[in-house]
C-alpha positions in Angstrom: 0.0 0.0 0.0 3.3 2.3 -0.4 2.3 3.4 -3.6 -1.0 3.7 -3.0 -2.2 7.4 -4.6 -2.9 9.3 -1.1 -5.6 11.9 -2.3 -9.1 11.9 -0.1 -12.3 11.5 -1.6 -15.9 12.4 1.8 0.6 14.5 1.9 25.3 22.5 -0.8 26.4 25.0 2.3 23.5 26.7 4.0 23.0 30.2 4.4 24.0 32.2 7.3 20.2 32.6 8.1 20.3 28.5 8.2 23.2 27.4 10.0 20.9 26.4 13.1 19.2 23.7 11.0 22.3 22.4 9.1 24.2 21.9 12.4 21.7 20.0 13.9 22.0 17.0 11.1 20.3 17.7 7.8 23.3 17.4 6.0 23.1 15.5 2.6 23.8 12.1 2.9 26.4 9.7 0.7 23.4 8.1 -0.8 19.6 7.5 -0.1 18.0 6.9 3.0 14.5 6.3 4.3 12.5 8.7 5.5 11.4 6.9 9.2 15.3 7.8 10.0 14.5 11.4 9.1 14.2 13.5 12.3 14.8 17.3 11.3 15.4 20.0 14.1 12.7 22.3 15.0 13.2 25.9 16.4 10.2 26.5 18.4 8.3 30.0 17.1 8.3 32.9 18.6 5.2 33.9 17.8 2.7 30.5 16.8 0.3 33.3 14.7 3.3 34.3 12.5 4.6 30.8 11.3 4.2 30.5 7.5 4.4 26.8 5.8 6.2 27.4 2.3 5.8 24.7 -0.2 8.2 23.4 -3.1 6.6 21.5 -5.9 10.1 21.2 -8.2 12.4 20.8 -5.4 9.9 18.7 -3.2 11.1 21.3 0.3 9.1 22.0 2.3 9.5 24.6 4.8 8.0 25.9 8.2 9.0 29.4 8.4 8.5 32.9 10.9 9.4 35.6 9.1 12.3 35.2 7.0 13.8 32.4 9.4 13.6 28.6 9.2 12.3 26.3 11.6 12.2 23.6 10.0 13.2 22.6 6.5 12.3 18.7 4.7 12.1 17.1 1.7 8.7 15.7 0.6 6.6 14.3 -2.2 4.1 15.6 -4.2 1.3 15.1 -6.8 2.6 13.8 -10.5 1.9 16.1 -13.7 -1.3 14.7 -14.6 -2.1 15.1 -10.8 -0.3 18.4 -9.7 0.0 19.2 -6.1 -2.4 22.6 -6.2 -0.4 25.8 -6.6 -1.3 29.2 -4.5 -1.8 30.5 -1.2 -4.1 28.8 1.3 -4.7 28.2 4.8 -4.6 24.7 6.8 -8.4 24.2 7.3 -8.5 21.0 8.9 -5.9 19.2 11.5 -6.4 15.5 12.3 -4.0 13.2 14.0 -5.5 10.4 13.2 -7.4 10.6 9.7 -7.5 6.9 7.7 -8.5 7.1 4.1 -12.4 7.1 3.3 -12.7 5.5 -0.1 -11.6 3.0 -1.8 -9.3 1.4 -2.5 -7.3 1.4 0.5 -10.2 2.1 2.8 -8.8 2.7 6.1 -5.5 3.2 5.5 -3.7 6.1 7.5 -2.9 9.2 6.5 -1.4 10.2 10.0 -1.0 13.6 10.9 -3.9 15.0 8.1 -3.5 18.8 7.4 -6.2 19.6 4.9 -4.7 23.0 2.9 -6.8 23.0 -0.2 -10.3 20.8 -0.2 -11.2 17.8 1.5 -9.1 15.5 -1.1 -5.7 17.5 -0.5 -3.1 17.6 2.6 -0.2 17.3 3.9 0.5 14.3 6.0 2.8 11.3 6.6 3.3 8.9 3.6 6.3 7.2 2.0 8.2 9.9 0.6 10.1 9.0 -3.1 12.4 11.4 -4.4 10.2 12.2 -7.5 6.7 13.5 -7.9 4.3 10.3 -6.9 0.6 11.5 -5.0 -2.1 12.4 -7.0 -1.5 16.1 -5.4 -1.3 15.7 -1.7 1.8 16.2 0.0 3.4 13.3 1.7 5.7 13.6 4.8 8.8 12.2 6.6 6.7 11.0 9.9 8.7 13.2 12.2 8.5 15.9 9.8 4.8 15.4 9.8 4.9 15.4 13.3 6.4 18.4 14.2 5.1 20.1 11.9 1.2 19.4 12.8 2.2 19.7 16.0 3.6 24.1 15.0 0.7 25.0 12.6 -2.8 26.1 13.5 -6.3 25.5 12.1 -5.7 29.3 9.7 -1.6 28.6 9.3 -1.2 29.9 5.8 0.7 27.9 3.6 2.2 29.0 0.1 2.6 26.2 -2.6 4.6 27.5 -5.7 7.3 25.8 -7.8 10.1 27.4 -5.9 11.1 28.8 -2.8 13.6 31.3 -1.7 15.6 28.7 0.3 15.3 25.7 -2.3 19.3 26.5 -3.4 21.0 26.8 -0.2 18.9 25.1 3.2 17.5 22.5 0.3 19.9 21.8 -0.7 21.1 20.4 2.3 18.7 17.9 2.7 19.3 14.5 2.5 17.8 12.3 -0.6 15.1 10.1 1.0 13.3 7.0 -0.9 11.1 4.9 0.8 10.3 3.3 -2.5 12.4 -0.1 -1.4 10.5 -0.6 1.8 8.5 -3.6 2.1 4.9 -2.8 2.6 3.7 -3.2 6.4 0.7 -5.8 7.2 -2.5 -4.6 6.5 -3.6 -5.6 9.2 -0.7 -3.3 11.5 -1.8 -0.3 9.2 -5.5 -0.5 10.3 -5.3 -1.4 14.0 -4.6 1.5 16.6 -1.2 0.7 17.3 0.3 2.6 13.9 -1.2 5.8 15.5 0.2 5.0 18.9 3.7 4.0 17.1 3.5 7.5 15.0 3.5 9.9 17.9 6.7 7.9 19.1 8.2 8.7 16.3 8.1 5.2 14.7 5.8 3.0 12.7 6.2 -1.0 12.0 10.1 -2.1 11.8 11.3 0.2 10.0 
């Protein structure tokens, strides 16, 4: 169920501004590595009412922002080009830890850590990130990226989603490659019982 399309129907140096975030790990790696050993640094806001979630459809960044700083900075994954990742500026209008998928196929499944920007059938949330466009235009997430960042924006956070951003060439950059396309797929029966919820805010789902 890893490559199963996750839309709803009823997810270099730095710059001076960045050097916080790229001493704290996110540092690009020799080669690929999974996102569930992704854990990027989070600088807590100043202000929770000024955070800003900036979205990069052609580098696949994203980043939680206050001002011109960085809080946060990840890679992600978003929709294909028959099935872009809506473009614009919008506001989270929906937060649920929680959410499973409504229709089918893949009933059930989770989509932990839901943060509806656009309608009903686009978020951000955790999903197995690829390092290519691969969601039919929701915006999937490391799990601790998803975490933390759910866990920053408000019900009204805007978010900007746009081709680039400011920070794509330099904190970006910096980012590790992550490809979750080699993982096995978990049991079904794991993915629909409350234990990959209870797992998720630990940090952790399954064996991985």
């Amino acid at each position: 169920m890893k490559f199963l399309v996750t839309r709803i129907l009823p997810p270099v140096l730095c710059a001076a501004a960045a050097l916080a975030l790229s001493s704290c790990g996110t540092t690009m790696q020799s080669g690929p590595q999974t996102s569930f050993k992704f854990d990027p640094p989070l600088k807590q806001p100043q202000n929770a009412s000024n955070v800003r979630v900036k979205l990069s459809t052609s580098a696949q960044r994203l980043y939680l922002v206050e001002g011109n700083e960085v809080l946060l900075a990840t890679p992600i994954c978003v929709g294909t080009a028959s099935a872009r990742t809506p473009q614009g500026t919008f506001r989270i209008r929906a937060k649920t830890a929680q959410r499973r998928r409504a229709s089918s196929p893949g009933a059930g499944y989770p989509m932990t850590y839901w943060m509806e920007f656009y309608s009903a059938s686009y978020g951000m949330h955790w999903g197995f990130v690829k390092p290519y466009p691969a969601t039919h235009g929701c915006v999937r997430m490391p799990l601790n990226s998803a975490r933390k960042v759910f866990n920053t924006v408000r019900v009204g956070t805007p978010i900007d989603v746009a081709t680039s951003q400011p920070w794509d060439a330099t904190i970006g950059k910096s980012l590790p490659v992550l490809d979750d396309s080699s993982l096995p797929d978990p049991p079904m029966s794991y993915m629909l019982s409350p234990k990959v919820f209870s797992d998720a805010q630990q940090g952790k789902m399954w064996n991985f």
